[in-house]
C-alpha positions as CSV (number, residue, x, y, z in Angstrom):
1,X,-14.5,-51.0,11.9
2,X,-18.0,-50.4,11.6
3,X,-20.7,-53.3,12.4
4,X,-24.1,-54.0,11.6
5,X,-26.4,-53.2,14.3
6,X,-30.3,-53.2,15.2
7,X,-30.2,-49.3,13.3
8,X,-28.0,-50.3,10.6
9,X,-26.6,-52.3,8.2
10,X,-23.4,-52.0,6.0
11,X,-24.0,-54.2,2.8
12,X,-21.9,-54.4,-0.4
13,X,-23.5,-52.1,-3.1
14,X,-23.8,-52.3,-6.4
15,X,-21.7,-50.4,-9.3
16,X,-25.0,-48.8,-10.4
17,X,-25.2,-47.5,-6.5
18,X,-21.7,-46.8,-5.3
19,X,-22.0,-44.4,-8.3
20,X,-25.2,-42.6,-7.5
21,X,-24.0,-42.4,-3.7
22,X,-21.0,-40.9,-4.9
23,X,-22.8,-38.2,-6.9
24,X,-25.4,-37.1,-4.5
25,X,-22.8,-36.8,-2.1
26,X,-20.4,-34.6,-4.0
27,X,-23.3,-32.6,-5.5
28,X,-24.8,-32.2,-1.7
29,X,-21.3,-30.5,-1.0
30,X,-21.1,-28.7,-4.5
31,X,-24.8,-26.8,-3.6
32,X,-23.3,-26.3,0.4
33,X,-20.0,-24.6,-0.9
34,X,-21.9,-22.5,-3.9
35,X,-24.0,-21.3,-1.0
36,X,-21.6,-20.1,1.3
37,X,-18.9,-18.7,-1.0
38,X,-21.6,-16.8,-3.1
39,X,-25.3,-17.2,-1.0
40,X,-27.8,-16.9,-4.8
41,X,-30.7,-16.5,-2.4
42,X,-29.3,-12.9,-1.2
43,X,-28.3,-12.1,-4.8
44,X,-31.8,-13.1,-6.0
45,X,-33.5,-11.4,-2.8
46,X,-31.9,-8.0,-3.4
47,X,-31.6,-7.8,-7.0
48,X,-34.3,-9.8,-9.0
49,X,-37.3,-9.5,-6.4
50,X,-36.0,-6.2,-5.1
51,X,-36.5,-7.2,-0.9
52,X,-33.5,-6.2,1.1
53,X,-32.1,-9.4,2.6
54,X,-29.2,-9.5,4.8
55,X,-28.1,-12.6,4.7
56,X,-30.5,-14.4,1.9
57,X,-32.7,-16.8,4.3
58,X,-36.4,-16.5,3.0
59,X,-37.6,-17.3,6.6
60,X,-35.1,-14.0,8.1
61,X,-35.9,-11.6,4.6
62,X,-39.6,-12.2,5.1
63,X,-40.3,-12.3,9.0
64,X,-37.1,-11.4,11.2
65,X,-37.8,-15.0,12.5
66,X,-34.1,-16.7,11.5
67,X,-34.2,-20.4,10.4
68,X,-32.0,-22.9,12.7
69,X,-29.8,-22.9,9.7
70,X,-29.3,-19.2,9.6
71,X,-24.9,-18.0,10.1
72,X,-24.2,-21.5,9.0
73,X,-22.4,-19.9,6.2
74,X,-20.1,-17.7,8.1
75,X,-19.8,-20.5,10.1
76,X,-18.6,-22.5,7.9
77,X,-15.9,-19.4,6.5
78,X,-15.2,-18.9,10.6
79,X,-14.2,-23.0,10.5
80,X,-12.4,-23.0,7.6
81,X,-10.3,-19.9,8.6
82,X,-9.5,-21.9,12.2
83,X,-11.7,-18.7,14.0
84,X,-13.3,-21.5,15.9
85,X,-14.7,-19.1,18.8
86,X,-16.3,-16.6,16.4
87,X,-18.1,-19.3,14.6
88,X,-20.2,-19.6,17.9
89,X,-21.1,-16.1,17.3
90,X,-22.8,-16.3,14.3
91,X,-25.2,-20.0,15.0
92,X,-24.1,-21.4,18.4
93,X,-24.8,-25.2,17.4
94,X,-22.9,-24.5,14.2
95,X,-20.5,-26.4,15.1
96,X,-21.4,-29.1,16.3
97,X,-23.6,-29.5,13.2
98,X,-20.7,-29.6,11.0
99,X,-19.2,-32.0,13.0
100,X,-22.1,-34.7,13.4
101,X,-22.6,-33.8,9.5
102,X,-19.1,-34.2,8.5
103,X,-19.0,-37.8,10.6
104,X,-21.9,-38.8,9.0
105,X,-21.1,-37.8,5.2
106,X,-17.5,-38.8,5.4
107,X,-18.2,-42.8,6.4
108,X,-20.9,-42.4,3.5
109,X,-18.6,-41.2,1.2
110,X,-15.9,-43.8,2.4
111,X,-18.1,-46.5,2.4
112,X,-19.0,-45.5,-1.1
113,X,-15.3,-45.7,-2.3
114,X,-14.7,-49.1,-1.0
115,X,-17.9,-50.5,-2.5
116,X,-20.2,-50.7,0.6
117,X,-23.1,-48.8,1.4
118,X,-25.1,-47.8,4.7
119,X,-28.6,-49.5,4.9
120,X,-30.9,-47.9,7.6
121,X,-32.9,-51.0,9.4
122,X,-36.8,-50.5,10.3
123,X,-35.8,-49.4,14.4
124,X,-33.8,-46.7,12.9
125,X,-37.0,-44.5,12.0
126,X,-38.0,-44.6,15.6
127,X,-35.3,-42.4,16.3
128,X,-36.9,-39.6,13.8
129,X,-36.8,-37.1,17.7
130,X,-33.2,-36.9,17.7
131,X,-32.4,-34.6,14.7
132,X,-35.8,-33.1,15.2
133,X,-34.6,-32.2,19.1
134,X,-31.5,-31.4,17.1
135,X,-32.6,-29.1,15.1
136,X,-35.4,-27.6,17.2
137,X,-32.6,-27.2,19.9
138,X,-30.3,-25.2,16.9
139,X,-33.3,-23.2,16.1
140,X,-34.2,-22.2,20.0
141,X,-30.3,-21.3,20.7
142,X,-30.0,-19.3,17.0
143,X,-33.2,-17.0,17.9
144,X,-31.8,-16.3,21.3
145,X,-27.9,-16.1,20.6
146,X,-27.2,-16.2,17.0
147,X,-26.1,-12.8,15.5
148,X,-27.9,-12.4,12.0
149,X,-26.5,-9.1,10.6
């Protein structure tokens, strides 16, 4: 299915590893869900600091400048509710984030389950510009067409 390449490599890994992958993984999606189902960072905003924050980024609270990550959270309610339109509203790369994310972390996480991991090769770090445009790009279109409130 998936074959090494000049970027990559797919390599048995080690008990010791498959573990560790699988952990970081399900704690990467244990911290994402904790902050959309109950964002701390608004909580902690409003009611320990005392700053009114709307939606709990520190960037948004503190500047009115939002992040490129900023809606991702309703987003991710808007997806998981099949309101795939509105989730445009609130980041308009949104989705396509959670799509090249959830690509990405499932063959992880499915590697990790049948023993294998995913080793990046040396050209791989020359392509550091495409999640950077990515997320640059995200940023740009969320400042002029995201909805924050």
């Amino acid at each position: 299915m998936f074959r090494s390449n000049k970027f990559y490599s797919i390599e048995p890994a080690l008990p010791a590893e498959r573990s560790r992958i699988i952990w970081i993984l399900l704690l990467i999606a244990g911290v994402g869900l904790l902050n959309v189902y109950l964002n701390p960072l608004e909580h902690f905003f409003t009611n320990v600091i005392g700053i009114p924050s709307i939606n709990g980024c520190p960037l948004y609270t503190f500047t009115d400048i939002p992040c490129p990550m900023c809606g991702m959270g309703r987003v991710f309610s808007c997806l998981t509710d099949f309101y795939i339109t509105q989730s445009f509203y609130y980041n308009p790369l949104g989705l396509a984030f959670y799509l090249i994310f959830g690509i990405i972390y499932s063959v992880i996480f499915l590697l990790a389950l049948f023993k294998r991991k995913v080793v990046l090769l040396k050209p791989a770090y020359g392509l550091w510009y495409i999640p950077t445009a990515f997320i640059l790009l995200m940023w740009v279109l969320n400042i002029l067409f995201g909805h924050h409130t």
